[in-house]
PDB file of N, CA, C and O in Angstrom, chain B, residues numbered from 101:
ATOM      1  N   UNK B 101      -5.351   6.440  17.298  1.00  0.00           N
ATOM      2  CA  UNK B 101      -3.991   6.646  16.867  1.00  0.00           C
ATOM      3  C   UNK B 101      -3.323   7.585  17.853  1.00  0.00           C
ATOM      4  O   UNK B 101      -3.950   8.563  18.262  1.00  0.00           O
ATOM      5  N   UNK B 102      -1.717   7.267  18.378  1.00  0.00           N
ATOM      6  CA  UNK B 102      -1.517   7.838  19.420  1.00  0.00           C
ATOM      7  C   UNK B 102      -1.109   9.240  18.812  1.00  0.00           C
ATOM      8  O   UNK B 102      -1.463  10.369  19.152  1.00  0.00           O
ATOM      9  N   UNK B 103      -0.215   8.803  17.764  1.00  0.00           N
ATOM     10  CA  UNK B 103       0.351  10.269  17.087  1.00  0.00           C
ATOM     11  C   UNK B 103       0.323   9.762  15.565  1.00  0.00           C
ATOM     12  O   UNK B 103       0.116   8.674  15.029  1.00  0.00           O
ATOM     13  N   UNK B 104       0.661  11.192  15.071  1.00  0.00           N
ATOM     14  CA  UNK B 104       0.494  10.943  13.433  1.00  0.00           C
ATOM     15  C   UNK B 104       1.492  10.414  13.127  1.00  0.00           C
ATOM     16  O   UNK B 104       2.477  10.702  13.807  1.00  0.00           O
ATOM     17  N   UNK B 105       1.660   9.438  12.001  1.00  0.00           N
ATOM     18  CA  UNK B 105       2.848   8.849  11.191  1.00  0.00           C
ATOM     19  C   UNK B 105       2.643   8.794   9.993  1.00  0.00           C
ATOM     20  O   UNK B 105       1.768   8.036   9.576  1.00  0.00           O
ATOM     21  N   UNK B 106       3.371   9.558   9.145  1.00  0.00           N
ATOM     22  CA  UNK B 106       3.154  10.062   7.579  1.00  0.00           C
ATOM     23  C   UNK B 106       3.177   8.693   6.966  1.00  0.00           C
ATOM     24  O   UNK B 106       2.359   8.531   6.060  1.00  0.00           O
ATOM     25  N   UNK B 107       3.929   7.695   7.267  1.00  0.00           N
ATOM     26  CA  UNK B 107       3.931   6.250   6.974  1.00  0.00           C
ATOM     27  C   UNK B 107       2.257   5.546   6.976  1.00  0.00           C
ATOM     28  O   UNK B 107       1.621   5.251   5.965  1.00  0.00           O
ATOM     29  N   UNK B 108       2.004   5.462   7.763  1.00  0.00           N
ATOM     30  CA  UNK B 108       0.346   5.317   7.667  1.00  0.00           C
ATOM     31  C   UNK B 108       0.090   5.814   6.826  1.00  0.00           C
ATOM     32  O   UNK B 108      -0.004   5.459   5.651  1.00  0.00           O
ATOM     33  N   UNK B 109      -0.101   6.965   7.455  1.00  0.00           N
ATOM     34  CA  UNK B 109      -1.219   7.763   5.985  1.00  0.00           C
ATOM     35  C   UNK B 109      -1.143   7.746   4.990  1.00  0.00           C
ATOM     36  O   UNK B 109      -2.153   7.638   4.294  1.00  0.00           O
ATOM     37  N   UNK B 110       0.195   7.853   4.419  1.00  0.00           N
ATOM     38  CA  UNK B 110       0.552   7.981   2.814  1.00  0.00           C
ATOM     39  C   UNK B 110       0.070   6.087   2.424  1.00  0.00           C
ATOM     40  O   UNK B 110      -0.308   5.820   1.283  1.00  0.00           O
ATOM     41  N   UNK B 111       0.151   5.068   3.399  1.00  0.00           N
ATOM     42  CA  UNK B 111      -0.088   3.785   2.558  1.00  0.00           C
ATOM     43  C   UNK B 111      -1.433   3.856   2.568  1.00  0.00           C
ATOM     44  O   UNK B 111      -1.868   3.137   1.668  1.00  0.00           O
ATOM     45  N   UNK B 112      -2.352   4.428   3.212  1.00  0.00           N
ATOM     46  CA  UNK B 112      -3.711   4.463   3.501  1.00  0.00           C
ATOM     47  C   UNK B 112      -4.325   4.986   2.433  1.00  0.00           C
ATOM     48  O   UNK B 112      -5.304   4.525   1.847  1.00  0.00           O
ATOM     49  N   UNK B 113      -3.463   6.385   2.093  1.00  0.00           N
ATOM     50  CA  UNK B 113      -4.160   7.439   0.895  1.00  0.00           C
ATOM     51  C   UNK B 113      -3.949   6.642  -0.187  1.00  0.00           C
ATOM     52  O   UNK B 113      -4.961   6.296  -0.796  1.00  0.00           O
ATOM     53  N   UNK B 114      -2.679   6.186  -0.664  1.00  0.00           N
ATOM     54  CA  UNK B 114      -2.131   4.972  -1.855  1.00  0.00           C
ATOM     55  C   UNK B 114      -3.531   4.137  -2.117  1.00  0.00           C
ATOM     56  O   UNK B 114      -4.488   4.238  -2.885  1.00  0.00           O
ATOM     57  N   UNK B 115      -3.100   3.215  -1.004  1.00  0.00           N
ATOM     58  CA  UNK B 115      -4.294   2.276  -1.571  1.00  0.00           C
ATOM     59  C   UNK B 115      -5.704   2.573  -1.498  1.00  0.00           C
ATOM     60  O   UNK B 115      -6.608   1.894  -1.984  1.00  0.00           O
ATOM     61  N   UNK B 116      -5.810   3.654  -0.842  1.00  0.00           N
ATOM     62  CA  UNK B 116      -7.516   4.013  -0.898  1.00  0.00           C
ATOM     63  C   UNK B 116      -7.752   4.333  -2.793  1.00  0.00           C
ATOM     64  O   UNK B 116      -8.617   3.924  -3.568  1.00  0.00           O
ATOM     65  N   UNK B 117      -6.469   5.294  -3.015  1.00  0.00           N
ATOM     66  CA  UNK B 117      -6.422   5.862  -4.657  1.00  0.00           C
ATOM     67  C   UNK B 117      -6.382   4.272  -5.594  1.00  0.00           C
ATOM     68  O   UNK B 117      -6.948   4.045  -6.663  1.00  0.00           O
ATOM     69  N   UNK B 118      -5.576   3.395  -4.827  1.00  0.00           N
ATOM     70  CA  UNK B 118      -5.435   1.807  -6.178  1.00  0.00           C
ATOM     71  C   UNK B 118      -6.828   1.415  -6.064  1.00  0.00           C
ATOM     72  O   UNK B 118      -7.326   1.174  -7.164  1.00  0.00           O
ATOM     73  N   UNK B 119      -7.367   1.320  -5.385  1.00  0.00           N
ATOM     74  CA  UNK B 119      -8.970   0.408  -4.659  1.00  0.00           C
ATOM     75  C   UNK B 119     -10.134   1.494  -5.861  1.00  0.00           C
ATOM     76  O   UNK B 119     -10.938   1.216  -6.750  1.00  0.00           O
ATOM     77  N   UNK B 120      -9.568   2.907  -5.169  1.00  0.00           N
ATOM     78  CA  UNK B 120     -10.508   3.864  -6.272  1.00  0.00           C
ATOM     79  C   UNK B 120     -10.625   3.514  -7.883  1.00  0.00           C
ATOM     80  O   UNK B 120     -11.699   3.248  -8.422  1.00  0.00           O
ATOM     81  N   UNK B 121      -9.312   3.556  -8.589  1.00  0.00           N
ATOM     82  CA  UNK B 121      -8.991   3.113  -9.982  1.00  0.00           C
ATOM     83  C   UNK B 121      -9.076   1.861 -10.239  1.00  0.00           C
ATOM     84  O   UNK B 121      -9.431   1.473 -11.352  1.00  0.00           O
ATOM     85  N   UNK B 122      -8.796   1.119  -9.355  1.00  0.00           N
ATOM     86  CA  UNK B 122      -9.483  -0.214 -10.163  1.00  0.00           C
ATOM     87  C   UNK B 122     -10.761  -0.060 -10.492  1.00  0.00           C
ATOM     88  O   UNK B 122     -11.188  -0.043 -11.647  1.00  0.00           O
ATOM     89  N   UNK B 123     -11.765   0.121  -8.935  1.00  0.00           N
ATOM     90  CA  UNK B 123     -13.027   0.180  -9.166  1.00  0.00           C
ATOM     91  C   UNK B 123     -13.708   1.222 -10.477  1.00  0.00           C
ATOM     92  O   UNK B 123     -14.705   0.872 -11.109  1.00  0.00           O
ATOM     93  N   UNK B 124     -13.074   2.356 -10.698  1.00  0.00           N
ATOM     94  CA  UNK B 124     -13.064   3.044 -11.978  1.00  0.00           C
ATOM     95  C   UNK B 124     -12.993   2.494 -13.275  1.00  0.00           C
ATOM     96  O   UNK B 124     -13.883   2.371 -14.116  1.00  0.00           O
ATOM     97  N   UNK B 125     -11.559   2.116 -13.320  1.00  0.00           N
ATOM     98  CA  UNK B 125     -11.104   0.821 -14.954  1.00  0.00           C
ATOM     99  C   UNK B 125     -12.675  -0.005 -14.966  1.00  0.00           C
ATOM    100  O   UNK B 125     -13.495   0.058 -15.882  1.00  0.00           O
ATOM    101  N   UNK B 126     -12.778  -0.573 -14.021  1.00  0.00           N
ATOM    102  CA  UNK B 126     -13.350  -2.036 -13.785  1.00  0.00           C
ATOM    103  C   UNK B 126     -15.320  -1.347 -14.476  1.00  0.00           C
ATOM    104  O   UNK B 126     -16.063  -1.862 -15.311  1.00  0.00           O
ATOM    105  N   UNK B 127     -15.459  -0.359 -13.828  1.00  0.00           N
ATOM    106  CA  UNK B 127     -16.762   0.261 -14.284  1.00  0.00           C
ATOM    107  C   UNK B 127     -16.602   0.954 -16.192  1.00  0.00           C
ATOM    108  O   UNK B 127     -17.327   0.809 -17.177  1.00  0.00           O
ATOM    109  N   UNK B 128     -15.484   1.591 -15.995  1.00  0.00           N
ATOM    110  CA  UNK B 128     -15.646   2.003 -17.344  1.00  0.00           C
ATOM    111  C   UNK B 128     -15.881   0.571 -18.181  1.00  0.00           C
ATOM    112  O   UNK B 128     -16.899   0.320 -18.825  1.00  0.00           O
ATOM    113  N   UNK B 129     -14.870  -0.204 -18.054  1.00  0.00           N
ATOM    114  CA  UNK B 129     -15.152  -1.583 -18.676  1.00  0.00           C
ATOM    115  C   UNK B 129     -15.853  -2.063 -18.929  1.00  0.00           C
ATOM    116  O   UNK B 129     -15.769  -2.530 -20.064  1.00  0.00           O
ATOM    117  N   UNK B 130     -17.069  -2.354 -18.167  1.00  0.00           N
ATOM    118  CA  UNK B 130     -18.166  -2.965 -17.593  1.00  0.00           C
ATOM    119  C   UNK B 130     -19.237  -1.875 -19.064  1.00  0.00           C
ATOM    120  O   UNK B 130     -19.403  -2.224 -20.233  1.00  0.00           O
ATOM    121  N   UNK B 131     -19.642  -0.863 -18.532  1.00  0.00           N
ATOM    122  CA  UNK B 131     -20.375   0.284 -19.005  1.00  0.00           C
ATOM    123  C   UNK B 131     -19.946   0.284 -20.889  1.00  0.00           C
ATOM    124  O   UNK B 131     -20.767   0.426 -21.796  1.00  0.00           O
ATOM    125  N   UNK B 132     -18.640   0.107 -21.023  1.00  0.00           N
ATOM    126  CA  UNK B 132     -18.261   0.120 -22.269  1.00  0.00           C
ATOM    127  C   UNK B 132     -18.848  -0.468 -23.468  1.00  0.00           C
ATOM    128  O   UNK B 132     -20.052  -0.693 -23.350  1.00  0.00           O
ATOM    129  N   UNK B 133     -18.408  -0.729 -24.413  1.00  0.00           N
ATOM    130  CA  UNK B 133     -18.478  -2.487 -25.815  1.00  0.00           C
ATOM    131  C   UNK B 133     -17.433  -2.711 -25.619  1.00  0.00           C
ATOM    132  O   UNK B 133     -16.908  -3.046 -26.681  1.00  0.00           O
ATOM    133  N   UNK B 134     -16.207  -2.740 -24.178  1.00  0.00           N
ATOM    134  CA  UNK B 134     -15.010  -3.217 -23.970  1.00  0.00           C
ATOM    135  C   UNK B 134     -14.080  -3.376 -25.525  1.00  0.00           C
ATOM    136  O   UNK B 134     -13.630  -4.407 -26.024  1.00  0.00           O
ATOM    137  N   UNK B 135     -13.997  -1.821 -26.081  1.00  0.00           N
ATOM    138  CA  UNK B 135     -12.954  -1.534 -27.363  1.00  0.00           C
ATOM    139  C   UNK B 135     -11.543  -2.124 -27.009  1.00  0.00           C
ATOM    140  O   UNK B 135     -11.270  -2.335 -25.827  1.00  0.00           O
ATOM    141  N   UNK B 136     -10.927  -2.308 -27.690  1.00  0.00           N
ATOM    142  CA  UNK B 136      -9.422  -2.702 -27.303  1.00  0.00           C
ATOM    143  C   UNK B 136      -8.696  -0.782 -27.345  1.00  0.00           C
ATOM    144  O   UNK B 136      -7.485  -0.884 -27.540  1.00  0.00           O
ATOM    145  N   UNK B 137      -8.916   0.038 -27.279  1.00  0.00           N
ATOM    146  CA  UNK B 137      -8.943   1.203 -26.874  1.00  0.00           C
ATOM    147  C   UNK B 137      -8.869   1.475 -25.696  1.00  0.00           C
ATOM    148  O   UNK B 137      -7.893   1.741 -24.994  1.00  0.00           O
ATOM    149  N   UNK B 138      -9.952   1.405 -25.471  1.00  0.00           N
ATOM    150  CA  UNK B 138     -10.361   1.487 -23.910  1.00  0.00           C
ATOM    151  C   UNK B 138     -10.139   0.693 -22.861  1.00  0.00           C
ATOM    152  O   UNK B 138     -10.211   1.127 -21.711  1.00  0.00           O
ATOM    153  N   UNK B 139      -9.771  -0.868 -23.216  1.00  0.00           N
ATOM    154  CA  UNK B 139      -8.994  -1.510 -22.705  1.00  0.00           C
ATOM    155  C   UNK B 139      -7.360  -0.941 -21.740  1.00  0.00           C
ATOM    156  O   UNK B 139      -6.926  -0.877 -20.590  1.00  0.00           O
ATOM    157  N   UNK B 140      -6.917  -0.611 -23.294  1.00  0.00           N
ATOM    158  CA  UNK B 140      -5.460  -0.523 -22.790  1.00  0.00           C
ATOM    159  C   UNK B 140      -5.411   0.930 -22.418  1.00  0.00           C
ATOM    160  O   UNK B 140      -4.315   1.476 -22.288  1.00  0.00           O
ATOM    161  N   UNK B 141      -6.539   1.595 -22.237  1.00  0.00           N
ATOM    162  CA  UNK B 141      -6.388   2.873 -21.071  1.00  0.00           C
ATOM    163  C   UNK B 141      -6.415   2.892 -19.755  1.00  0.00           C
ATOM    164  O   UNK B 141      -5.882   3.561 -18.869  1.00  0.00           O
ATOM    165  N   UNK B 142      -7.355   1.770 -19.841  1.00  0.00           N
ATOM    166  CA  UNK B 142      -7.591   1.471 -18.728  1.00  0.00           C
ATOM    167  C   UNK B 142      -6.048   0.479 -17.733  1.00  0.00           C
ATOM    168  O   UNK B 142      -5.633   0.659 -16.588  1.00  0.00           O
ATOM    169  N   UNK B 143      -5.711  -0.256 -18.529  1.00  0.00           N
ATOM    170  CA  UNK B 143      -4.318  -0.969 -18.138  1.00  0.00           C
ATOM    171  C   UNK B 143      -3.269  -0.066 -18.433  1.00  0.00           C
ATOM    172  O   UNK B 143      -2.134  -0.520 -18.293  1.00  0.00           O
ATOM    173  N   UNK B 144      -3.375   1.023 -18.781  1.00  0.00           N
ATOM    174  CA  UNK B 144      -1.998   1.797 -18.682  1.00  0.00           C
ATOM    175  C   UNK B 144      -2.536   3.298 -17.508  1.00  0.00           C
ATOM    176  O   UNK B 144      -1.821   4.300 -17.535  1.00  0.00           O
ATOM    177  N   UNK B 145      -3.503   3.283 -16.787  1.00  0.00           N
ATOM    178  CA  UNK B 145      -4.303   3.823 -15.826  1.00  0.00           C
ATOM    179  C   UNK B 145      -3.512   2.955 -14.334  1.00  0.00           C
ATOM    180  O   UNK B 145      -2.746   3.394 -13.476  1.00  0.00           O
ATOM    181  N   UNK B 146      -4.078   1.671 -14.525  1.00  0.00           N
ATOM    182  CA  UNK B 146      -3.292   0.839 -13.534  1.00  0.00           C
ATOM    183  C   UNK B 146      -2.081   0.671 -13.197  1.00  0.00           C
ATOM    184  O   UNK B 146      -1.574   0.602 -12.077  1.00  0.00           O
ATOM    185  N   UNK B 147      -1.367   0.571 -14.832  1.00  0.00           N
ATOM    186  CA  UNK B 147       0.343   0.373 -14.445  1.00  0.00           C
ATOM    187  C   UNK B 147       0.315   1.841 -13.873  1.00  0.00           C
ATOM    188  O   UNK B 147       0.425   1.729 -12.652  1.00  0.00           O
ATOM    189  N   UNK B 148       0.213   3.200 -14.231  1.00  0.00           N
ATOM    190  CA  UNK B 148       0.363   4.085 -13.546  1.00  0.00           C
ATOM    191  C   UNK B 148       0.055   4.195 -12.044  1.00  0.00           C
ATOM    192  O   UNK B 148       0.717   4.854 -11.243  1.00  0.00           O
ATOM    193  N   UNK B 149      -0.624   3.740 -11.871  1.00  0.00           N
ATOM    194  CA  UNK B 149      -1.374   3.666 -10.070  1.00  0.00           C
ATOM    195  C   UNK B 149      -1.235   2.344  -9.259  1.00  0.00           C
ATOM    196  O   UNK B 149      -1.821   2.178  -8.190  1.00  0.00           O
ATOM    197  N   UNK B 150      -0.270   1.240  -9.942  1.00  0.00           N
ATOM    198  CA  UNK B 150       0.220   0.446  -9.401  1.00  0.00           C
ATOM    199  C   UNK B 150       1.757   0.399  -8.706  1.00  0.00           C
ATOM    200  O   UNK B 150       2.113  -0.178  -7.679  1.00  0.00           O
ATOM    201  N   UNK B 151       2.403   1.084  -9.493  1.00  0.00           N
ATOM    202  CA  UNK B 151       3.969   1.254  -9.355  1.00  0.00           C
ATOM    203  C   UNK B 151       4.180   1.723  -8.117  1.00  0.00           C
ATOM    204  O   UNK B 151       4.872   1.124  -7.293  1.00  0.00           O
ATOM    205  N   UNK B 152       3.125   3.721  -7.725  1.00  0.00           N
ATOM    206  CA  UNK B 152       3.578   3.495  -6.528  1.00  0.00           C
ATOM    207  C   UNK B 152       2.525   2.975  -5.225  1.00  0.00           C
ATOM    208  O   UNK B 152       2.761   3.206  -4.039  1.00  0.00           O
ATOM    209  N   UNK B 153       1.621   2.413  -5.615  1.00  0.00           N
ATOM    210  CA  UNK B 153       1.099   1.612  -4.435  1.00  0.00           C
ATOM    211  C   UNK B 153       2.109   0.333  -4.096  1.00  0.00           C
ATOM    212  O   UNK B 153       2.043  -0.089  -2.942  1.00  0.00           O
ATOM    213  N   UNK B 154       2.876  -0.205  -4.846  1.00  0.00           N
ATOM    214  CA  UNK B 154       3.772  -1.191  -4.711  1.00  0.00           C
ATOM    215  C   UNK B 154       4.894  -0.676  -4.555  1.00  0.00           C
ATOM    216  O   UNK B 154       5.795  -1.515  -4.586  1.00  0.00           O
ATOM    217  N   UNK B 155       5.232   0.392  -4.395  1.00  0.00           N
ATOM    218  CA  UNK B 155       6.380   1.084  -3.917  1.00  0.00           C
ATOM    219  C   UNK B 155       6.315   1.098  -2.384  1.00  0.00           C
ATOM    220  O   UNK B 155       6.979   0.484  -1.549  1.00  0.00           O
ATOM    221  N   UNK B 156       5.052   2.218  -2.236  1.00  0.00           N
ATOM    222  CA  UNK B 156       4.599   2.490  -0.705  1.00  0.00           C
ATOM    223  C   UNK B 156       4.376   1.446   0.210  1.00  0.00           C
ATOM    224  O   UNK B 156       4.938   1.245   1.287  1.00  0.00           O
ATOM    225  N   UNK B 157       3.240   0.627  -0.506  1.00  0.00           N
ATOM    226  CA  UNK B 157       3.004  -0.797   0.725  1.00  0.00           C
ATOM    227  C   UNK B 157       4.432  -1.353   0.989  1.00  0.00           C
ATOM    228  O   UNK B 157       4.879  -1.469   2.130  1.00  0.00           O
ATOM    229  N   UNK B 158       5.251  -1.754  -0.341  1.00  0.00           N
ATOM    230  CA  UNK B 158       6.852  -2.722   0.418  1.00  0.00           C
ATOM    231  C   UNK B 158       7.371  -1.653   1.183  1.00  0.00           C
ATOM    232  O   UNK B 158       7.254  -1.845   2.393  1.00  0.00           O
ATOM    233  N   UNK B 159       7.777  -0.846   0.940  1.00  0.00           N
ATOM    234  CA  UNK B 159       8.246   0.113   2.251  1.00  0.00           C
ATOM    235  C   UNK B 159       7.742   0.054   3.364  1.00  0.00           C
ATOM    236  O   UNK B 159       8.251  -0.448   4.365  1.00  0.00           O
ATOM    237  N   UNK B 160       6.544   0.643   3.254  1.00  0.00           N
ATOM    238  CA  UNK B 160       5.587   0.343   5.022  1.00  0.00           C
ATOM    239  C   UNK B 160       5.822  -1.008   5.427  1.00  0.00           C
ATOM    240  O   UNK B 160       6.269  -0.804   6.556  1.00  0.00           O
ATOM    241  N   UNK B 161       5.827  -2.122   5.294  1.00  0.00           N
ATOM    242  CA  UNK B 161       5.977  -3.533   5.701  1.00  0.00           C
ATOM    243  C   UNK B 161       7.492  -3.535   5.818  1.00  0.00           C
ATOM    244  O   UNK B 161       7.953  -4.064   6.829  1.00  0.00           O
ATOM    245  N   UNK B 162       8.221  -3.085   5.043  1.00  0.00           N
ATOM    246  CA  UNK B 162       9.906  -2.606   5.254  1.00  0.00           C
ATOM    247  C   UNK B 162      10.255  -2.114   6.868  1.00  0.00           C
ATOM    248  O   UNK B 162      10.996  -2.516   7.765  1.00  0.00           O
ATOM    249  N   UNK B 163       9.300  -1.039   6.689  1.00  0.00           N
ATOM    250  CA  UNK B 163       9.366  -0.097   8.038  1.00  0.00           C
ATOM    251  C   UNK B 163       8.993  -0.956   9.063  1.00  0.00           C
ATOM    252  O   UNK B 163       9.746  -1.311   9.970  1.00  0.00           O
ATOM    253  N   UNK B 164       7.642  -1.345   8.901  1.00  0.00           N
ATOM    254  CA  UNK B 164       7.262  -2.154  10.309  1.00  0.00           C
ATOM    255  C   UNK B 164       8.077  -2.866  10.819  1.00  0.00           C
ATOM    256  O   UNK B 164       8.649  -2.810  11.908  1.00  0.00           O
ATOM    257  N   UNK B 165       8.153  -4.007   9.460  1.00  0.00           N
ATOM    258  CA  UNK B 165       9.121  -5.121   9.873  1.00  0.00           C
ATOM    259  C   UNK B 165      10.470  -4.293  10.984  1.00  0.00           C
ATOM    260  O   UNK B 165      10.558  -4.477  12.198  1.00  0.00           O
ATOM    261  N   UNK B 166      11.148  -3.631  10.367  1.00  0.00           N
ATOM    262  CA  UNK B 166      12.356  -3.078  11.375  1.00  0.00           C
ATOM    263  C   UNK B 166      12.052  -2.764  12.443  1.00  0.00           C
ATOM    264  O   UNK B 166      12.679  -3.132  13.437  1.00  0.00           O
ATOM    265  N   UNK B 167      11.011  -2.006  12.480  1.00  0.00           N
ATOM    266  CA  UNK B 167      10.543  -1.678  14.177  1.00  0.00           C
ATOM    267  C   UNK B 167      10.021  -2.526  15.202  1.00  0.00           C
ATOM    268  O   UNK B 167       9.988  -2.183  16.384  1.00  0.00           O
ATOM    269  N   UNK B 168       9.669  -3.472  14.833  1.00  0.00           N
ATOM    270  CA  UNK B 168       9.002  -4.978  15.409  1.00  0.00           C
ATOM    271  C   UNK B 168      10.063  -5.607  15.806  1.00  0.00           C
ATOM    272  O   UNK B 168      10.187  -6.043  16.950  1.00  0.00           O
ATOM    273  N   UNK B 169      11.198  -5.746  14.615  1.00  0.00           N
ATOM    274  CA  UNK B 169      12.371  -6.534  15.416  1.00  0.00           C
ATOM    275  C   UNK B 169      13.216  -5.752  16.005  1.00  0.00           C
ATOM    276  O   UNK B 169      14.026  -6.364  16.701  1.00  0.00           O
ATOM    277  N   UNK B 170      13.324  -4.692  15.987  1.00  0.00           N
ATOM    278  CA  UNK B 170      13.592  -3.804  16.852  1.00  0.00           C
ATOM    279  C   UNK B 170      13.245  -3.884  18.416  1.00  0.00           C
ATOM    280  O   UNK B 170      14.018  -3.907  19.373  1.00  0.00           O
ATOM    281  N   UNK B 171      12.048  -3.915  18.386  1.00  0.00           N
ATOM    282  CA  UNK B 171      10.817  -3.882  19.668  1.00  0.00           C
ATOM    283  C   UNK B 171      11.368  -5.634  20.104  1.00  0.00           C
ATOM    284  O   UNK B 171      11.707  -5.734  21.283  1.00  0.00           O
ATOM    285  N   UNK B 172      11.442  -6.593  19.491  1.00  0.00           N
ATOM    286  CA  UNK B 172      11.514  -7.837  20.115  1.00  0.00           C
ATOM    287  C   UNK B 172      12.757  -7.977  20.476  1.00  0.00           C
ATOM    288  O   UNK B 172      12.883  -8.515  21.576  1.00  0.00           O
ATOM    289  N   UNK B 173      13.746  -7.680  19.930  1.00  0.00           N
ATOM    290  CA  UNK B 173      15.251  -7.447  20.445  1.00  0.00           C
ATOM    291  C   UNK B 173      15.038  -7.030  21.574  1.00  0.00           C
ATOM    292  O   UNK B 173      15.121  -7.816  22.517  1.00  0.00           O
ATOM    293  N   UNK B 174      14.692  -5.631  21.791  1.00  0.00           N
ATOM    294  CA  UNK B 174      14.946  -4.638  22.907  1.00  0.00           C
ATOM    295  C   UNK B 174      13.746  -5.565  23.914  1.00  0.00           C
ATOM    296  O   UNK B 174      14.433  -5.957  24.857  1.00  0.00           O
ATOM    297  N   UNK B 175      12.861  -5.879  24.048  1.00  0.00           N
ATOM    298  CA  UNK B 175      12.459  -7.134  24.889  1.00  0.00           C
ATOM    299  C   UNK B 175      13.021  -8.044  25.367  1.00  0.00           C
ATOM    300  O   UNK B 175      12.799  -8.310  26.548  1.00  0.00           O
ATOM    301  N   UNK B 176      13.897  -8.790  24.637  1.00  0.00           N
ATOM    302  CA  UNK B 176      14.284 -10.055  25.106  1.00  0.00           C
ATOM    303  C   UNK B 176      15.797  -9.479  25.792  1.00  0.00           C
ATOM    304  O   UNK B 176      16.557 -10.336  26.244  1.00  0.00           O
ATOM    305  N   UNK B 177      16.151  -8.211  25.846  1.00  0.00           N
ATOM    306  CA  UNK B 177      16.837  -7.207  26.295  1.00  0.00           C
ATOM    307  C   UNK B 177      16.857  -7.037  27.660  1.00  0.00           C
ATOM    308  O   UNK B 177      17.757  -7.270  28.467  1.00  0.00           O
ATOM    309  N   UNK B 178      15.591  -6.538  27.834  1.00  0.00           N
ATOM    310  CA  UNK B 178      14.991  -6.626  29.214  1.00  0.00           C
ATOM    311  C   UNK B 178      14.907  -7.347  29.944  1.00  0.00           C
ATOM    312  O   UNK B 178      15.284  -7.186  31.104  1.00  0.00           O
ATOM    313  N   UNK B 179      14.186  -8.758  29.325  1.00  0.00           N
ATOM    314  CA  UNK B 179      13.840  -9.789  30.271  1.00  0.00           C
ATOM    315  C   UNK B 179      15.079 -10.246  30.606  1.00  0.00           C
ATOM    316  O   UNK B 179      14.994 -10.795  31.704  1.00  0.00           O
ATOM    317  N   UNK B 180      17.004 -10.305  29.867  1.00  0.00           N
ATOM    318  CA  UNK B 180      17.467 -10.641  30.339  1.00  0.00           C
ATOM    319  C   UNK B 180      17.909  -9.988  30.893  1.00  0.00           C
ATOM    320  O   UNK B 180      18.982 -10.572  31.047  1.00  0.00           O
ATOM    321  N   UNK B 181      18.033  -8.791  31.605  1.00  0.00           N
ATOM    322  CA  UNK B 181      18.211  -7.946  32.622  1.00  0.00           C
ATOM    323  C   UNK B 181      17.647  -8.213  33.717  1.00  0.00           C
ATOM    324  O   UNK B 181      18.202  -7.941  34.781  1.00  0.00           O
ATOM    325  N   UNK B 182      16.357  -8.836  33.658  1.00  0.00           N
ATOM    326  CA  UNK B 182      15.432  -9.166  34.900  1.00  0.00           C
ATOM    327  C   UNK B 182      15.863  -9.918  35.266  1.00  0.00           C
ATOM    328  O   UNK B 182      15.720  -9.932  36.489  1.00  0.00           O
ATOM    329  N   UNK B 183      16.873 -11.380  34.602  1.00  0.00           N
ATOM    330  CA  UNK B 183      16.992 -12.684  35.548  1.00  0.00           C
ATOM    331  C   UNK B 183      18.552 -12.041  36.362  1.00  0.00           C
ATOM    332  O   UNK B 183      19.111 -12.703  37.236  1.00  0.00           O
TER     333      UNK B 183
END
């Protein structure tokens, strides 16, 4: 990585935390007598830790996307400067 970008990291830390809690829900579940209790703790665990992983990732792909067409603009910029 050339330099830090809080954009990375924060989608990195996000989904490392969604990947964590699923795998959590998914074990308590498992380990359980799957109560309808424990169920919907577990699904109101997720809606909590889904909202902003689906916040963060569309943004980051938001971001990229702009800078990419950014970057291909300012290319095809150039090359017509070259002819």
């Amino acid at each position: 990585m050339d330099r830090f970008e809080f954009s990375k990291v924060l989608a990195l830390v996000i989904s490392i935390l969604f990947v964590c809690t699923v795998c959590f829900v998914s074990l308590v579940w498992a380990v359980s007598d799957k109560m309808p209790e424990q169920l919907r703790i577990g699904i109101d665990i997720l809606g909590v830790v889904s909202t902003p992983f689906g916040i963060i990732v569309t943004g980051y792909f938001a971001k990229s996307g702009v800078e990419n067409y950014t970057k291909i603009k300012g290319s095809k910029k150039d090359e017509n400067n070259l002819k």
